[in-house]
C-alpha positions as CSV (number, residue, x, y, z in Angstrom):
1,X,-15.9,-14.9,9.3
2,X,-12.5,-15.8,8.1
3,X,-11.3,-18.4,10.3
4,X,-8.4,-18.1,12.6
5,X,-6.4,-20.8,11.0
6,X,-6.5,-19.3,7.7
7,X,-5.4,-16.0,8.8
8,X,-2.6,-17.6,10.8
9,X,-1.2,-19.8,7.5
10,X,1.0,-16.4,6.6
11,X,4.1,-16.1,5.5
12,X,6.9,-17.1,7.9
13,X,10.0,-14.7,8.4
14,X,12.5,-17.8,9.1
15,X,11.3,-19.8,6.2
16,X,10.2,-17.2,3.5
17,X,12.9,-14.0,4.0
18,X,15.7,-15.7,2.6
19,X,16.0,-13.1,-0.5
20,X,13.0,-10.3,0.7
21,X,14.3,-7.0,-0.5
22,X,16.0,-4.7,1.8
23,X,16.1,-7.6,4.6
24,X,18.9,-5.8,6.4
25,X,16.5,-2.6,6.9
26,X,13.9,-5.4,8.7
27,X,12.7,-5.5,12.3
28,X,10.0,-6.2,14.2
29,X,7.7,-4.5,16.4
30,X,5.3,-4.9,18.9
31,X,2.6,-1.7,18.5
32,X,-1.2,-1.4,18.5
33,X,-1.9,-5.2,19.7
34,X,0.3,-5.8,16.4
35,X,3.8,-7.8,15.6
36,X,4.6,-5.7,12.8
37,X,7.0,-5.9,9.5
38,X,9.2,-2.7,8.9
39,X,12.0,-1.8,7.3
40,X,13.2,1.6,8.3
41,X,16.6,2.9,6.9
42,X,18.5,6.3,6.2
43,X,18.5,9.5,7.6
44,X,16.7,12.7,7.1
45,X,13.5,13.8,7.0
46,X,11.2,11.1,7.9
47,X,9.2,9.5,5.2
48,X,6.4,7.0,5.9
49,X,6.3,4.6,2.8
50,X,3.0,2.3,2.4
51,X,2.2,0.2,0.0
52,X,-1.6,-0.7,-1.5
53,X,-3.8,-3.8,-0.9
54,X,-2.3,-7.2,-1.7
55,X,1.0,-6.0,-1.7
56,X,3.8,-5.7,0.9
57,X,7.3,-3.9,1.5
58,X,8.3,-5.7,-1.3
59,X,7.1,-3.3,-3.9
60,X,9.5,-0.9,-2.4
61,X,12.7,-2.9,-3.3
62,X,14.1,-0.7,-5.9
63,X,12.7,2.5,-4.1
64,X,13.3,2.6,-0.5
65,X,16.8,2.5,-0.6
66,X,17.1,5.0,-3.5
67,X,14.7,7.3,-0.9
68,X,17.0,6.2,1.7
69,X,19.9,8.3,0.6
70,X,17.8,11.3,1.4
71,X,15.2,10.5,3.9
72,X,14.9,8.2,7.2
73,X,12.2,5.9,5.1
74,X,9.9,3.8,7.7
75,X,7.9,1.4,5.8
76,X,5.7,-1.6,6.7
77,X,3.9,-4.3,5.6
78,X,0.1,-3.5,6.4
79,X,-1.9,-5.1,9.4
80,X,-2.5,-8.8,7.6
81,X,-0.1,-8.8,4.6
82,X,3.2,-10.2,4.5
83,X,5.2,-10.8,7.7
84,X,3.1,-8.4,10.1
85,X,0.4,-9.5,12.4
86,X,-3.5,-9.9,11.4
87,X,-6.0,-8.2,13.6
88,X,-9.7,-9.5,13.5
89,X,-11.3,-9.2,10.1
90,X,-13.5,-6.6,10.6
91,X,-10.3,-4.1,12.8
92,X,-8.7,-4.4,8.8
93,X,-10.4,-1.3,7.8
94,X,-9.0,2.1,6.4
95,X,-9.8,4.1,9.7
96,X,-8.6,1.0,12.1
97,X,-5.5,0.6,10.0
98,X,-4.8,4.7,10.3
99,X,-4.9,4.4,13.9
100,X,-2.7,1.2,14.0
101,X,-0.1,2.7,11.7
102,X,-0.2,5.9,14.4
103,X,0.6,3.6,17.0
104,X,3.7,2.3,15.2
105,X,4.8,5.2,14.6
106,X,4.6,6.3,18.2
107,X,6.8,3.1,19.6
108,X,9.0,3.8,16.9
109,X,9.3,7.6,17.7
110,X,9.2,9.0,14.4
111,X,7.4,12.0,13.3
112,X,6.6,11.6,9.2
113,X,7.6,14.6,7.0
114,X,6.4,13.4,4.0
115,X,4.2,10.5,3.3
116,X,4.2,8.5,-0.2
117,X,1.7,6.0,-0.5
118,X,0.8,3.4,-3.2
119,X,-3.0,3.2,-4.4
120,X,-5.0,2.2,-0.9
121,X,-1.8,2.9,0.8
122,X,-2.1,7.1,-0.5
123,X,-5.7,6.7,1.1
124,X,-4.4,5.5,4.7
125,X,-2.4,8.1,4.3
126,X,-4.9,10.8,4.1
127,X,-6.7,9.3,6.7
128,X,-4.2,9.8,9.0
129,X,-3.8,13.1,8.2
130,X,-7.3,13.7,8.2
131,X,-7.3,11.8,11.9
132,X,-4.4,14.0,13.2
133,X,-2.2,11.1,13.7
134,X,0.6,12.4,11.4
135,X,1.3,15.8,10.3
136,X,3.5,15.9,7.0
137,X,3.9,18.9,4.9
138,X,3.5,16.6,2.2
139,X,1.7,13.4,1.0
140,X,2.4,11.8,-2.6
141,X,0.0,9.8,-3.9
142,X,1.2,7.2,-6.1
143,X,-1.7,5.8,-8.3
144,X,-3.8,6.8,-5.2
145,X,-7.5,5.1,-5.2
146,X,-8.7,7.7,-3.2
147,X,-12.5,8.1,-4.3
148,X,-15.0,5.2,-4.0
149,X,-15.8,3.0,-6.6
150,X,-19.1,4.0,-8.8
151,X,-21.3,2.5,-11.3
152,X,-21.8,-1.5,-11.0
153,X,-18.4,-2.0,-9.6
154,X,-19.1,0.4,-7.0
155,X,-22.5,-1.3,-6.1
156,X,-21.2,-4.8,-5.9
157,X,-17.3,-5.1,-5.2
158,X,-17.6,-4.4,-1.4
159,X,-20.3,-7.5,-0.7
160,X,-18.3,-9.8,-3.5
161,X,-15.1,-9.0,-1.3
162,X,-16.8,-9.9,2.2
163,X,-18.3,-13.2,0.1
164,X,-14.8,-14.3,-0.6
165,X,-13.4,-13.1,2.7
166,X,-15.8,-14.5,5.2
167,X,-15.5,-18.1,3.2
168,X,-12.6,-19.7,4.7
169,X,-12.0,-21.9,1.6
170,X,-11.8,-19.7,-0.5
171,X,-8.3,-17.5,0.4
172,X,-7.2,-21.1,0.2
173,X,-8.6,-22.1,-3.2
174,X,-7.0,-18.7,-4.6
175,X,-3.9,-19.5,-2.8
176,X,-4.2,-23.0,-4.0
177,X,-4.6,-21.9,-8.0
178,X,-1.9,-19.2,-7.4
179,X,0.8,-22.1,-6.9
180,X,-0.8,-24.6,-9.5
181,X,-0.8,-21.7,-12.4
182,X,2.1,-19.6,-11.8
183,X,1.3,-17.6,-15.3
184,X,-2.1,-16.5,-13.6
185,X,0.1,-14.1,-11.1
186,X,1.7,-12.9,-14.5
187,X,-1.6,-12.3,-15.8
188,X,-2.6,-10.1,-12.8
189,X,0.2,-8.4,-13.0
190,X,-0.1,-7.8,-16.8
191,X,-4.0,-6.5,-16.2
192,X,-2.4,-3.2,-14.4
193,X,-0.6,-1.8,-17.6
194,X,2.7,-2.7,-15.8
195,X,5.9,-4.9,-16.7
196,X,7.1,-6.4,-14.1
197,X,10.3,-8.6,-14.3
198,X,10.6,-12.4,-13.5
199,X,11.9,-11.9,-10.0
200,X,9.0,-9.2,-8.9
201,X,6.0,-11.6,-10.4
202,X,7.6,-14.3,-7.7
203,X,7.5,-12.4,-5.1
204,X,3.2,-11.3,-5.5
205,X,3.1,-15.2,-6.7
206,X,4.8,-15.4,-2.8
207,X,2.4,-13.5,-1.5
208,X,-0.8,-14.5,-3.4
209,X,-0.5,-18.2,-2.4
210,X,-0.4,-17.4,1.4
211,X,-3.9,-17.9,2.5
212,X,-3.4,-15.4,5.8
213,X,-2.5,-12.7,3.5
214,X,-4.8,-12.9,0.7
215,X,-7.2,-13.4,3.5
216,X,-6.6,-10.3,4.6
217,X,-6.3,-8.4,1.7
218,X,-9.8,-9.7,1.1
219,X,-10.8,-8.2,4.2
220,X,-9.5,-4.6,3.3
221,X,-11.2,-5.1,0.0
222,X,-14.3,-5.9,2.0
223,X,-14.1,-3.2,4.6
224,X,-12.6,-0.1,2.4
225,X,-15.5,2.8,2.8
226,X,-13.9,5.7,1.1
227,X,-17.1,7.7,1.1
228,X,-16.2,9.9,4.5
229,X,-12.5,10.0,3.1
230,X,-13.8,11.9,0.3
231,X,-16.6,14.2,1.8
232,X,-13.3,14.8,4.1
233,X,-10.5,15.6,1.7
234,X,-10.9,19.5,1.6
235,X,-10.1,19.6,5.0
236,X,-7.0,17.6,4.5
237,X,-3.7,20.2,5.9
238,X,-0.5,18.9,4.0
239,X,-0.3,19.5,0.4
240,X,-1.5,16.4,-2.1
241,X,0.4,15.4,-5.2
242,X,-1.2,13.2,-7.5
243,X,1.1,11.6,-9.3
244,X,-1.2,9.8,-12.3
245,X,0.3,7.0,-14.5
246,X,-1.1,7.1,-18.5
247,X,-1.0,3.4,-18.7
248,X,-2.6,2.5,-15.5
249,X,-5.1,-0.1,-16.0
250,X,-5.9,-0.2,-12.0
251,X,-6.5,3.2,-10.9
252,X,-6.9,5.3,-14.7
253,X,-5.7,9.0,-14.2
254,X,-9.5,9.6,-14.4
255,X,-9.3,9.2,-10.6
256,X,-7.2,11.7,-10.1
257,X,-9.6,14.3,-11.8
258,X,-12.0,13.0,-9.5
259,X,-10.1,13.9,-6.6
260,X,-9.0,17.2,-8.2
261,X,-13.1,17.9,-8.0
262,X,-13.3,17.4,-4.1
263,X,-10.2,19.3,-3.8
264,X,-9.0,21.7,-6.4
265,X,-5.9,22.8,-4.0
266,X,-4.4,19.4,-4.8
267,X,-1.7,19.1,-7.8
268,X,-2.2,16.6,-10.6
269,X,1.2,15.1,-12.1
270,X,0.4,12.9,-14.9
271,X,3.2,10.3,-16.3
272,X,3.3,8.5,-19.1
273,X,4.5,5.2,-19.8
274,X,3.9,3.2,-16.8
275,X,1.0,1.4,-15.5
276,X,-0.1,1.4,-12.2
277,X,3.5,-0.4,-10.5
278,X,5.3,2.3,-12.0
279,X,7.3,2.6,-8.9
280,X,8.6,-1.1,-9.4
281,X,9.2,-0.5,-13.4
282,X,11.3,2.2,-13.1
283,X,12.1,2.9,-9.3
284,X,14.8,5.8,-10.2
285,X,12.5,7.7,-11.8
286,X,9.6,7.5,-9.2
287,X,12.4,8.9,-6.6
288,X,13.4,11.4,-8.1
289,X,9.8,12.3,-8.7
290,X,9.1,12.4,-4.7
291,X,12.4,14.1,-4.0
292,X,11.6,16.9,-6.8
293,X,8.0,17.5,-4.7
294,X,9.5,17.8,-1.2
295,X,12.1,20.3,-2.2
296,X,14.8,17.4,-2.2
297,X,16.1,17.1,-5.8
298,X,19.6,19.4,-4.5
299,X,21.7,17.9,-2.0
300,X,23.4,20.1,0.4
């Protein structure tokens, strides 16, 4: 098991928030048995805002105040990553982190309208729907890893993710190598058919060399069971965009056929041009995109 001092080395708001995107929007809450990270700004409909694995609110910077004009946007940095809290290894799973996210949402007192969700973030989503712990008319799925893994990768990425995550070195030796080799984080980021610029590939450097969160995003990695999310999908209620990227390296627009299969009354929107950050390339775009699907693209 990962040990406690690792997933307590985190990042620190005080020392690490100086320039975080959208700081004004920030507070902190106390939900679920968490301290959590959120920015929540606007007003309108509510829209719930999550990001994938290994990321954090950050990823919004360009978006959430663009969706802001039109929606009260709530958006967190997951149990583990970032500035929020880390429950015990094995609570940062897809259905534990639905039912944390639910109780945020009840201290906070906000009913979602729409959902928009980034890769793993578009399947907590779903599983909250699925869970009856929010009810949107709409969920957008961003580059949504939705269906499990097959083939080799889908045999062996769960145990190498608990190998790494239960070794308490490790998150450290990554985090380590992430400060020594700065172009490695460039790298990464090049691998998912996005450009990011200078001052975005700092940020995931931020976040890669904190032990705590790369411990936990580990975790997630080592917990994800997307098999009962997809026997469940045609049950989900609110309507599912896909929105599919043609450059995406990460999650291939072949997923979204995939879920297309399990549930044919989804819609498929594929983009070209962008890899799988397209909401950081080009957040104008991606906004428009979301306002367009939930009947938002005409102000009053």
């Amino acid at each position: 098991m990962t040990s406690a001092k690792v997933l307590q080395n985190k990042l620190d708001w005080t020392r690490d928030s100086a320039d975080w995107p959208n700081r004004d929007a920030s507070r902190f809450v106390e939900a679920g048995g968490l301290t959590w990270h959120v920015q929540v700004a606007g007003s309108g409909p509510v829209l719930l805002l999550l990001h994938g694995t290994a990321a954090s609110t950050h990823s919004f910077g360009g978006l959430l105040p663009l969706l802001a004009q039109r929606c009260t946007v709530v958006c967190p940095d997951l149990p583990g990553h970032a500035f929020t809290g880390t429950p015990p290894p094995a609570e940062i799973c897809l259905s534990c982190m639905a039912a944390q996210l639910g109780a945020l949402l009840r201290t906070l007192a906000l009913e979602p309208e729409i959902g928009v969700g980034h890769s793993a973030g578009a399947a907590v989503l779903v599983q909250m729907a699925l869970d009856r712990l929010i009810e949107p008319r709409l969920i957008v799925s961003l580059s949504g890893a939705l269906m499990p893994l097959t083939g080799f990768a889908g045999k062996w990425f769960s145990p190498a993710a608990k190998l790494f995550a239960r070794n308490s070195f490790l998150p450290r030796f990554f985090a380590n190598g992430a400060r020594k080799d700065p172009k490695g984080v460039q790298r990464l980021a090049d691998s998912t058919g996005s450009k990011l610029t200078e001052r975005d590939i700092a940020f995931y450097r931020r976040l890669i060399a904190s032990p705590g969160h790369l411990a936990a995003a580990l975790n997630m990695m080592a917990n994800w069971d997307l098999e009962p999310l997809a026997r469940d999908l045609p049950e989900l209620d609110p309507e599912l965009l896909l929105v599919a990227f043609g450059n995406d390296k990460t999650v291939p627009p072949a997923e979204a056929e995939r879920v297309l299969a399990a549930d044919p009354r989804a819609r498929l929107k594929l983009v070209g041009g962008f890899g799988h950050l397209a909401h950081e390339e080009d957040p104008g775009y991606v906004a428009e995109l979301i306002f367009e699907a939930a009947g938002l693209d005409r102000r009053p």
